[in-house]
N, C-alpha and C positions, 0 to 999 in steps of 0.2 A: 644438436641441430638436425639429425638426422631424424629424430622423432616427430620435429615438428610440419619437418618437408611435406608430410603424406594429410596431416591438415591443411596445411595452407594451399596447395593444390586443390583440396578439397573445394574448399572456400571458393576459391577463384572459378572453377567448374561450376560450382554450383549456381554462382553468381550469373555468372556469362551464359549459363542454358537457360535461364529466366527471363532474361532482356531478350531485348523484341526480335535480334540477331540470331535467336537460336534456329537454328536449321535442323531439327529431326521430323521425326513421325511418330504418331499415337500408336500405343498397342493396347492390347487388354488383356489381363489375367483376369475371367471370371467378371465379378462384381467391380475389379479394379482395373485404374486408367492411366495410365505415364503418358504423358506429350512429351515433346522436344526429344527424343532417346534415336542418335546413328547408330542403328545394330551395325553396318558395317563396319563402323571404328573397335567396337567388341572386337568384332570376328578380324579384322587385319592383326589387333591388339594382340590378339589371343594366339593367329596361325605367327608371333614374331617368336614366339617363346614357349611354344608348347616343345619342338624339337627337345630344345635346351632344357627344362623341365624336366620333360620327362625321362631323360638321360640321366636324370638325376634319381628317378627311381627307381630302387632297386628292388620292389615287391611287388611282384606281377600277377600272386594269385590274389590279390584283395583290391574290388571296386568300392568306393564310395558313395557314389551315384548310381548307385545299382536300380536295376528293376523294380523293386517292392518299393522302392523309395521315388521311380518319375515315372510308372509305368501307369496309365489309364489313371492319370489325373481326373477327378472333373474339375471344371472350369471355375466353378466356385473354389473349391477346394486351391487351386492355382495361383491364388491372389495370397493367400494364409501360407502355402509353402514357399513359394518364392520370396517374402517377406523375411521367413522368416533362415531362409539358405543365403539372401540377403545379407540380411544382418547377422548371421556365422562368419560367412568371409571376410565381413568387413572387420568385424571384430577378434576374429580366433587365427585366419588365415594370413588375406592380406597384412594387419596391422604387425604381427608377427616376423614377416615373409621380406619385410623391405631390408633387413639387411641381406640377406640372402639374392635377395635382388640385382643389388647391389654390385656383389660381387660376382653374379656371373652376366650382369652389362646389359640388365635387359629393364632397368630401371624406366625409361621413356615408355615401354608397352605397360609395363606393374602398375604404374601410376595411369595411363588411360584407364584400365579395366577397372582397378579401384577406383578411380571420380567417376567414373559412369555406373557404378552398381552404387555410390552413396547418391547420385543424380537419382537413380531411378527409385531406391527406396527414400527419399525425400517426398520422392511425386508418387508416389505409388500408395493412390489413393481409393477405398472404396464408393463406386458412382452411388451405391446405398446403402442402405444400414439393416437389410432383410437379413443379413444370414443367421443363420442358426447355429448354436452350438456344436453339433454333432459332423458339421462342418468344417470347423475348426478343430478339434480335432481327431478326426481324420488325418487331415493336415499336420498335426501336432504328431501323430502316430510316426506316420511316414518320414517327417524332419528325425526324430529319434533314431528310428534304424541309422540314418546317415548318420547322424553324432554316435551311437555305441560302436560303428563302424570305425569312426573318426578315432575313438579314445585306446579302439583298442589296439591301436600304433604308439608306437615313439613318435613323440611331438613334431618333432623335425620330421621325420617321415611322412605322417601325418598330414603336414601341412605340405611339403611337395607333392604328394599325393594326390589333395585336394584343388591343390593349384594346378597341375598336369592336368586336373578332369573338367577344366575351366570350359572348356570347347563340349564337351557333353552337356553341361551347365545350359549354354548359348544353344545348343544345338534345341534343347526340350524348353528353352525362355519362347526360342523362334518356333515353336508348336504352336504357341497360343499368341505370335504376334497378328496384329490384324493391322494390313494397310484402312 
């Protein structure tokens, strides 16, 4: 039951930000555009569980979200990383991370953050189709440091890690938001 809790919320978000009810704001990474997205619900999501998290990690000399990896993005380049640190967490982190969630009670935040990052890379659409390869990656470069970074933890570590660095995440998303 518990596997399929973090789809079905899925579902239901994804649903409810598309009808006519949805109350967010456009951003843009680069060439790409999300409507409907509360950054505020991130960032409340994020300050409920970062304490607890990150108590939980015990390796202090290694960032994941390091410099080489969000430092002087450009803005093209922006839409390709974030897509695809997106679809990391949604897949390697998050999906991983809700038992553990779970058990330290902070399940109601775990679940906003994930339906808001599969909201966003659902809509997280290129406005055209100029980019260039060498663009990509770039992009692709950059994601890698973060994954060899990633791998070269225990799993579990790893993944609280990555999940304590959620608020870095938000912090360099809201670089490139635009009212």
């Amino acid at each position: 039951m518990q596997k399929t809790a973090l789809p079905c919320l899925s579902l239901i978000l994804l649903i409810w930000s598309q009808g006519p009810g949805a109350q967010g704001q456009e951003f843009q990474f680069g060439p790409c555009r999300v409507e409907g997205v509360v950054f505020q619900e991130l960032w409340e999501a994020s300050r409920a569980v970062k304490d607890i998290v990150q108590a939980q990690d015990n390796i202090m000399s290694v960032q994941l979200l390091r410099r080489e990896v969000l430092q002087n993005v450009s803005g093209a380049e922006g839409c390709y990383l974030l897509r695809a640190l997106l679809d990391f967490y949604l897949n390697t982190v998050f999906r991983n991370y809700h038992k553990k969630a779970a058990e330290l009670r902070i399940l109601k935040s775990f679940s906003t953050l994930a339906n808001n990052f599969i909201v966003i890379l659902s809509k997280l659409q290129p406005s055209q189709e100029n980019e260039t390869f060498p663009i990509r990656e770039s992009a692709r470069r950059r994601f890698l440091l973060f994954q060899a970074a990633f791998k070269q933890l225990d799993i579990e570590a790893a993944q609280t890690k990555a999940f304590g660095e959620v608020d870095i995440l938000l912090t360099w998303m809201q670089k490139f938001y635009q009212l």
